[in-house]
N, C-alpha and C positions, 0 to 999 in steps of 0.2 A: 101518165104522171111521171115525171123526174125527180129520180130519188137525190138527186141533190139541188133541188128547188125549194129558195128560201120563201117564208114567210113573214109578212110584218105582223105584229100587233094589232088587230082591227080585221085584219083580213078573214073571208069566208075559209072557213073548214074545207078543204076540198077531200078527205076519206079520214074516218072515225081511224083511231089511233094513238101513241106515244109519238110526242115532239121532244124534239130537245132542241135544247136553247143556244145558240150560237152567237159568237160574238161577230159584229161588224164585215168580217173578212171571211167568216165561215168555220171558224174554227171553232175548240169548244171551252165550253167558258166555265165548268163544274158547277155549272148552277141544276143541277139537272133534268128531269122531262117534264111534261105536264100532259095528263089523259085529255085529248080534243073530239071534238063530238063534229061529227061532218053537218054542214049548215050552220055551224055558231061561228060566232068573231073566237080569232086565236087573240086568250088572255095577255093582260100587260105583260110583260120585261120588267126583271126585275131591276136593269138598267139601262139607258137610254141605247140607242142604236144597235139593241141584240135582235135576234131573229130569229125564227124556229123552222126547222128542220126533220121532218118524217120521217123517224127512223123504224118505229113497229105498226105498218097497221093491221087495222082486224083483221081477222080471218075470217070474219062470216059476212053474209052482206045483211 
């Protein structure tokens, strides 16, 4: 997995962990994380064309 592979909105969880939210270009947008579960769709944006980004994940499997 690539730690700086973005995610959209809808997309499968690919490892349980902290996302943060990213704006359009990768950057960061102070919206901050949100707890994702691997196998769930990553939650809405809280605004249009942001993206999420793995920054903690578990440590256990």
């Amino acid at each position: 997995m690539s730690k700086n592979k973005l995610y959209k909105p809808g997309e499968k969880v690919p490892r349980s962990g902290q996302a943060e939210i990213v704006g359009p270009r990768g950057g960061k947008t102070g919206e901050g994380e949100r707890t994702v579960v691997k196998g769930e769709p990553f939650p809405p944006t809280p605004k249009p064309g942001q993206q999420y980004k793995i920054v903690d994940p578990t440590k256990h499997k």
